[in-house]
N, C-alpha and C positions, 0 to 999 in steps of 0.2 A: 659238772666241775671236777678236774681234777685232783683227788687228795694230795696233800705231801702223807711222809712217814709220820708218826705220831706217837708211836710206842718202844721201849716203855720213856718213861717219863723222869726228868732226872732236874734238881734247882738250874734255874738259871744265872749260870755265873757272872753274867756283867749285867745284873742290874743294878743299878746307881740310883735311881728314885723310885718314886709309887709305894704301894703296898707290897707285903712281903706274899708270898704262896705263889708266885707265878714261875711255872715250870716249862721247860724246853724240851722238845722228842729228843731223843735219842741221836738222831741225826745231826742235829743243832739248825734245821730249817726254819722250825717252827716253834711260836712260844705258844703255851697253855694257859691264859690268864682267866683266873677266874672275875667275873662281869658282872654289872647291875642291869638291871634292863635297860636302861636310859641308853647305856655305852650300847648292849647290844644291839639297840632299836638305831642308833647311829651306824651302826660300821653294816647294818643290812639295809641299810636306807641310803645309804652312800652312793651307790649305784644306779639308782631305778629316780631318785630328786634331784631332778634339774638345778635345783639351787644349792647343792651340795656340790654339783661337777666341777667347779674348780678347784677342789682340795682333792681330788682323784688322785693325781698324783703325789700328793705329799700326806699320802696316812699310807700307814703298814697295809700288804696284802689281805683280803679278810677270806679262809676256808670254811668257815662255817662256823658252830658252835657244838658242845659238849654238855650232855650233862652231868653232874656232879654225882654216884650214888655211892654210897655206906657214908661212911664219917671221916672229919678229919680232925687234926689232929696239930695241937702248935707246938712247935718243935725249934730246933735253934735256927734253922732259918725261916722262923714264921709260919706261915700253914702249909703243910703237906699233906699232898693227896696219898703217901704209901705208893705201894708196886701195883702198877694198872693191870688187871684183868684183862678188862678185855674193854676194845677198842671197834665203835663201826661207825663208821664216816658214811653217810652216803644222804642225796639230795640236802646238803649243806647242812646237817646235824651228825649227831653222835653221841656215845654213852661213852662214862668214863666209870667200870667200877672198881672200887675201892675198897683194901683194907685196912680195918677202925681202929681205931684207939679209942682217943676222946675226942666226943662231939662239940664243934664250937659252933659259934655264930657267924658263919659264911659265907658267901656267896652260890646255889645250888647249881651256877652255869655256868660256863667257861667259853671265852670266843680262842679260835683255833686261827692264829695271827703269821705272817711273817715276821721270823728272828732277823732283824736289822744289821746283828754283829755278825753272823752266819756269813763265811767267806773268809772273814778277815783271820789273819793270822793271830793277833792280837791286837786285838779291837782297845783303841781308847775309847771312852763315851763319858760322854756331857749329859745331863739332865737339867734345861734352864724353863724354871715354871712358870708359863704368862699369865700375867694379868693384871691390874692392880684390885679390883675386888676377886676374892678367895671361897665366898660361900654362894651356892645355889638358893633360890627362890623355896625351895622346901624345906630351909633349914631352920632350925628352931631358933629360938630368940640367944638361947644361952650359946649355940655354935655359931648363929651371926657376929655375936660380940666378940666370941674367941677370934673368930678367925679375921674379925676389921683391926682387934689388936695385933694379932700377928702380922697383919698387911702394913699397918702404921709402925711396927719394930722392927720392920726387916727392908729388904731394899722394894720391894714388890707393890707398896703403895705409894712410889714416887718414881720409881722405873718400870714399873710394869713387869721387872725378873727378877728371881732371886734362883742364886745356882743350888738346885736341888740335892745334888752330889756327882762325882765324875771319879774314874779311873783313869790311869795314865800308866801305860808300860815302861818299865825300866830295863833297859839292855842288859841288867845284870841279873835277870830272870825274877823278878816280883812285879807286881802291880804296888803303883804309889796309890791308895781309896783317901778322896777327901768326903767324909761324911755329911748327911744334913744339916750337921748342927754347923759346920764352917757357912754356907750361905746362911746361917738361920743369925748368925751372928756377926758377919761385917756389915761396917756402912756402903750408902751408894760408892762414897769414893774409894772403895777397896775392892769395888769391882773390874775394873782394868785389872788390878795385878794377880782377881782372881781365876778371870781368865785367861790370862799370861800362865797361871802355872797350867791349867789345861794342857797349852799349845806349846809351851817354851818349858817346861820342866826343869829346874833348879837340879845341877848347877850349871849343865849344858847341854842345850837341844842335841837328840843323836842325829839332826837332821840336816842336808848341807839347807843354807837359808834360800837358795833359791827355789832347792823344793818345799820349802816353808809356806814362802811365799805363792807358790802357785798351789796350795793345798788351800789356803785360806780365800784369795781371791775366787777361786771355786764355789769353797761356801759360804762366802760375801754373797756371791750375786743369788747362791738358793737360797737365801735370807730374804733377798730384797723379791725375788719369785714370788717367796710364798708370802710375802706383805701385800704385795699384789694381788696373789688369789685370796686374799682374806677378806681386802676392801671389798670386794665382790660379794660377798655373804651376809646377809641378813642372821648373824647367831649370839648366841651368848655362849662362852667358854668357860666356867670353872673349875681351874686345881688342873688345867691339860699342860702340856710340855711342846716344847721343843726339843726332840732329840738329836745328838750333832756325836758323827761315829768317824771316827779317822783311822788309818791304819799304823798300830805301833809300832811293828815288829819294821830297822830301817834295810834289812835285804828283800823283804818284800814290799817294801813302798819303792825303793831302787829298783827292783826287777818286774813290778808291775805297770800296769797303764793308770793314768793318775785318776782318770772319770771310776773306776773301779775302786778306789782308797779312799772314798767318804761317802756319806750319807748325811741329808738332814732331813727329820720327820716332824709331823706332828704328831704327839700321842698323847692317851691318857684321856677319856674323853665320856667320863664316868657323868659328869653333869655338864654335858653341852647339849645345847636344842635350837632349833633355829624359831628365830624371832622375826617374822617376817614384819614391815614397816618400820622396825627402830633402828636399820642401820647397821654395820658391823660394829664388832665388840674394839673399842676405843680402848680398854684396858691392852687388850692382847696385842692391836696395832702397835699400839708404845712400849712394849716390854720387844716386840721386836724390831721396830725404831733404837733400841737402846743397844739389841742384841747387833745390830748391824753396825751402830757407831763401836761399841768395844772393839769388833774386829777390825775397823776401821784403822782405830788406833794401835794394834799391832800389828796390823801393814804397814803404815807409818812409822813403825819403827823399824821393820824387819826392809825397808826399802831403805832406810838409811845405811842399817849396818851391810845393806849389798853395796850402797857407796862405794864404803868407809873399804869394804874388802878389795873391788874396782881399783880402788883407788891405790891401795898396798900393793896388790900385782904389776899396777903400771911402774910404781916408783924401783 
């Protein structure tokens, strides 16, 4: 298998959910996340299980994994690995080591993933987390309870999503960051307008509507794809994502080809396993059942106001 670059090692700047310590090459290829076995035992089983081949196409590339040596260390963006040593890739592993500070409680491996934003100019990105149950089979009694109340207080035990957090470029050179705690705190019915601001950003899209429009019916139908390839899978999913990446920056959404200006993945896949006889995961079908009626609903609006414009030109 062929490596990407890998070194040295710098945060990743458009992460919008999961845990913090996940770092990108240098190049902006690849991401560095550090892993639990579960996820690893997933993204190296993906390939070679039959009953995993329909989701091939919608999870990040997998190069291999890392392992973690000296210490790290939690710092303002969470855990950092320090400046990497020394780097060797080969037959789908590798060493990462590292200089210490202070030693936390961390993960000791890392999987060596495709960077999704990688390409875009200025990558918007979405983080919407499926499911309506939130904790795995191994979790203890006191984090089953936490996390069925957070399921029951948030939109995610009635819709299957809640938006984890998202970025959005602003033409005036900043990123607009709506954080965790904005999905941890609207109702179901404040989800339309919050993923309006995703797409449509206040106080006016830089975008003409009819590329709007064909940016979203795009990833309308890789919504309805990957609902598709999911009913196919016998798994359970908890605490994974849907990721959903569009391109900000609007002279290069203008000067590029449109299949090239989005992405949507599934990630995050720290407690999924496949459950053979019990059917696909019915929480995750309905958080993307929902994820596909929202966009629904701002097509439905974005075809109106192409009308309403139609319509001005004629007169």
């Amino acid at each position: 298998m062929a490596h990407p670059n890998t070194s040295p090692f710098i945060p990743l700047a458009s992460q919008v959910g999961g845990h913090a310590g996940v770092l990108s090459s240098s190049s902006g290829d690849t991401v560095i996340k550090p892993c639990l076995p579960l996820e690893r035992d997933f993204y190296t089983a993906l390939s070679s299980t039959p009953a995993y081949a329909p989701l091939a196409r919608f999870v990040p590339k997998f190069f291999g994994t890392l392992r973690l040596e000296g210490k790290l260390r939690e710092g303002k963006e969470g855990l950092e690995a320090g400046e990497a040593e020394k780097i060797v890739l080969g037959e789908g592993t590798g060493v990462v080591d590292t200089k210490a500070l202070e030693e936390v409680d961390a993960p000791r491996e890392a999987l060596v993933i495709e960077n999704l934003t990688h390409g875009f100019v200025h990558p918007n990105v979405l983080d919407i987390k499926l499911g309506t149950q939130l904790w795995d089979i191994d979790a203890s009694e006191e984090k089953r309870a936490r996390m069925e109340k957070t399921a029951r207080d948030t939109t995610s035990g009635t819709t299957g999503v809640r938006l984890t957090g998202f970025q959005v470029w602003d033409p005036s050179g900043t990123y607009t960051v709506m954080p965790k705690s904005y999905g941890k705190s609207i109702p179901p019915s404040a989800l339309p307008e919050g993923i309006r601001k995703f797409f449509l950003p206040p106080p006016l899209s830089p975008f003409p509507t009819r590329t709007l429009l064909a940016l979203l019916r795009s990833i309308r139908a890789r919504v309805s794809d990957l609902a598709s390839a999911l009913e196919k899978v016998e798994l359970r999913m908890r605490g994974g994502s849907v990721l959903v990446v569009y391109e900000g920056d609007p002279e290069a959404l203008a000067q590029g080809e449109l299949e090239d200006a989005w992405d949507v993945r599934l990630i995050d896949f720290a407690h999924t396993r496949l459950t053979p006889g019990e059917g696909p995961d019915a929480g995750v079908l309905l958080g993307l059942r929902t994820t596909g009626e929202l966009l629904d609903g701002l097509i439905g609006e974005l075809e109106g106001l192409e009308e309403g414009e139609k319509k001005e030109v004629v007169a």
